[in-house]
N, C-alpha and C positions, 0 to 999 in steps of 0.2 A: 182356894188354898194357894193355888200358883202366885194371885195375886198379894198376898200375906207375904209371900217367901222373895215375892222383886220387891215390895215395900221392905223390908226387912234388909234385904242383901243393899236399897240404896243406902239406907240410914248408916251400916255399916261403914261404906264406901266415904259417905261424908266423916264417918268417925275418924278413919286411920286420914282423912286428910286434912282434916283440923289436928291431928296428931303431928302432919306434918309439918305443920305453919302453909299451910297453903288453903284457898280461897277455893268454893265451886259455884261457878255459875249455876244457879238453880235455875233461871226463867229471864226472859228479856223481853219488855214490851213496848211496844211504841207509843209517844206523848200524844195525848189528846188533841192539846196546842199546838205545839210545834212537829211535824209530820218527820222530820228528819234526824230527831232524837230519839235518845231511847232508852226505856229504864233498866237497871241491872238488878237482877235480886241477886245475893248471896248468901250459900248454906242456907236455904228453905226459910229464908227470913219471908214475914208476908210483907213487910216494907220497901221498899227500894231503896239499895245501897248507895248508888251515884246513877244521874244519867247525861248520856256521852253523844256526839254529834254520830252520824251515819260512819262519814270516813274513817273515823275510829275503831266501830265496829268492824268494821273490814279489814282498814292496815292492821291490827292487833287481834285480827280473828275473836273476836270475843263471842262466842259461841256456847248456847246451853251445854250445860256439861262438861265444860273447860276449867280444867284447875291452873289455877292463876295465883302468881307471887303478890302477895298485902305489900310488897316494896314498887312492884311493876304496875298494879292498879293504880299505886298513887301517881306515879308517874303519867299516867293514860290521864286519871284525872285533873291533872296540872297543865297537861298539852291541851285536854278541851276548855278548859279556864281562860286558855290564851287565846286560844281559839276563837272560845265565845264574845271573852273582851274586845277582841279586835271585830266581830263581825258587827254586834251593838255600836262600837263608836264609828264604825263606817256608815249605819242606819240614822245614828243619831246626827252626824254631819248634813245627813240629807244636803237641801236646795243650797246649804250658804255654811259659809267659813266657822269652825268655830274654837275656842282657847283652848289650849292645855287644860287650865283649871276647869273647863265647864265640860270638857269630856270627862274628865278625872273624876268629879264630882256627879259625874250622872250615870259611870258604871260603878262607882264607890253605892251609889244609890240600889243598882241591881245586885247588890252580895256579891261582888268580885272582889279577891284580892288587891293587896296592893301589886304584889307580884305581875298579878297576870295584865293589872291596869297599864305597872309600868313599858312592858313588855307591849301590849297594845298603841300605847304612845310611839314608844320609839319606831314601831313600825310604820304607823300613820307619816307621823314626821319621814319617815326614808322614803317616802311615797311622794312626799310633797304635800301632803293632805292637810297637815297640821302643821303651820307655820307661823308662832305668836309678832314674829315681828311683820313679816310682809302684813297681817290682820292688822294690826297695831296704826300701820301707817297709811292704811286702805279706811278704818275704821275712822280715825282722825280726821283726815281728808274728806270724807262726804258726811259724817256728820256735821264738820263746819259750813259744808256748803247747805247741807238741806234744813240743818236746824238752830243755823246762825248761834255756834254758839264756838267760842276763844278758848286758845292752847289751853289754858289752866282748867277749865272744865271738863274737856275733851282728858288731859291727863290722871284727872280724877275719874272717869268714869274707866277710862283704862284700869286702872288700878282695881276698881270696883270687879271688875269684868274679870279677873286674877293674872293681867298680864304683872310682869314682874317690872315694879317700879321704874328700872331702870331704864327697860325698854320703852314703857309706857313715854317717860322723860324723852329720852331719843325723838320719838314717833311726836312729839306736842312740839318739840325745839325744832324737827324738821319742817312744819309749816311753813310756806311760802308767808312771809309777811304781808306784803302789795296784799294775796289775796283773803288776809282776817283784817286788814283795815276797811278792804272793800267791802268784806261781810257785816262789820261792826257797821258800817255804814248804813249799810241797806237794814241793819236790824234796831237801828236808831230811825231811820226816817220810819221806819214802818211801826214803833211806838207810841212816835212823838206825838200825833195827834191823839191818842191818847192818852197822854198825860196830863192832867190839870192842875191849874195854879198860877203865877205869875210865871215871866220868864224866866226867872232864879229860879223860884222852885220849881220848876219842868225841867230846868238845865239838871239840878242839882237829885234830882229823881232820875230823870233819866240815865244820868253818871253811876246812880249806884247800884240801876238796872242791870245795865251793862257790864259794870263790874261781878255783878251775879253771875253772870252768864260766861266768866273765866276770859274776858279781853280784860289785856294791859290798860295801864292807866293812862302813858304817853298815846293808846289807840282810842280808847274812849272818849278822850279830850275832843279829836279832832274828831272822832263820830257825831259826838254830840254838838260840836261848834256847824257840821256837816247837815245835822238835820234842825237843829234852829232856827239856823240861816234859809234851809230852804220852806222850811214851815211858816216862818214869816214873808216871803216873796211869795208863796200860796197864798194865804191870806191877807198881805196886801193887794194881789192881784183877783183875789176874789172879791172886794172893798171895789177898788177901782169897775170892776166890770157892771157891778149893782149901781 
């Protein structure tokens, strides 16, 4: 009977507090997955309402049995959005650098607000974490050297990548010149034997190779005038040795 009468005196208790505009923590459980979360039920719902990181729990006493403001929870649940934003894009950065837009778009992918996304960037960024131009101009840079390939592709791929145009432009125009002629070079001789045909049409292939590949037209000229020349003094000097 006792028990009839504490079921009964709660149900009451939750009544006059939904009377009051106010919230009661029924039950709080811990995530499966993640050990440092945690789910909130409210008014004797069997679903969980929101669930909130640890620190939460504690600065804001969230506590079974605590009546709590529906203005105040949202607030709790907006600080752990932000929370959660920033802690995902400092996971997702892992070993190497990565853009505004590929963070953007990979907590846009975890059900984060824009809110809490933005807010996670600009922190990143105040960290030094996220920085689209120094990337921009690091990216450029050793992808021409490792994948032999000229500003105009390199600025496309930039763009691809969601850096902002402009910057993208910056980072391809700041290119050492000397060193994409030199690369155009090395990635024309290391073609040119295989390319077949007369010497026009291997010049004239290789040119439009190159031009695939985002090098200038005044750089491909002399790329290709570069490994011609030296594909035929190969191959006169292979003639001569037989």
């Amino acid at each position: 009977m006792k028990d009839d009468e504490r079921v009964q005196d709660e149900q009451e208790e939750q009544e006059e507090q939904t009377e009051a505009g106010m919230m009661l923590i029924t039950a709080i459980e811990q995530e499966r997955k993640d050990k440092r979360r945690y789910h909130l039920y409210m008014d004797g719902n069997d679903e969980p309402f929101t669930s909130v990181h640890e620190d939460l729990i504690v600065t804001h006493r969230l506590l079974k049995g605590r009546q709590i403001d529906p203005h105040e929870l949202k607030q709790i649940v907006e600080k752990d959005n932000d929370h959660r934003a920033y802690i995902l894009g400092l996971i997702y950065l892992g070993p190497r650098p990565r853009t505004e837009k590929e963070i953007s778009r990979y907590l846009s992918g975890k059900g984060l607000d824009e809110s809490a996304i933005g807010k996670a960037l600009a922190r990143l960024q105040g960290e030094r974490l996220v920085d689209d131009i120094s990337y921009a101009n690091q990216f450029a840079e050793q992808r021409m050297r490792s994948q032999l390939k000229g500003r105009r592709l390199l600025q496309q791929e930039l763009t691809h990548r969601g850096i902002a145009s402009g910057t993208a432009k910056e980072a391809a125009q700041g290119l050492d010149s000397q060193m994409e002629t030199e690369v155009a070079i090395r990635a024309a001789k290391k073609k040119w034997p295989y390319v077949k045909g007369e010497i026009r049409d291997r010049k004239r292939k290789l040119m439009a190779f190159l031009l695939r590949r985002g090098f200038p037209s005044a750089v491909v000229k002399q790329a290709v005038n570069e490994a011609s020349r030296s594909g035929e003094d190969d191959e006169n000097g292979h003639t001569l040795d037989n």
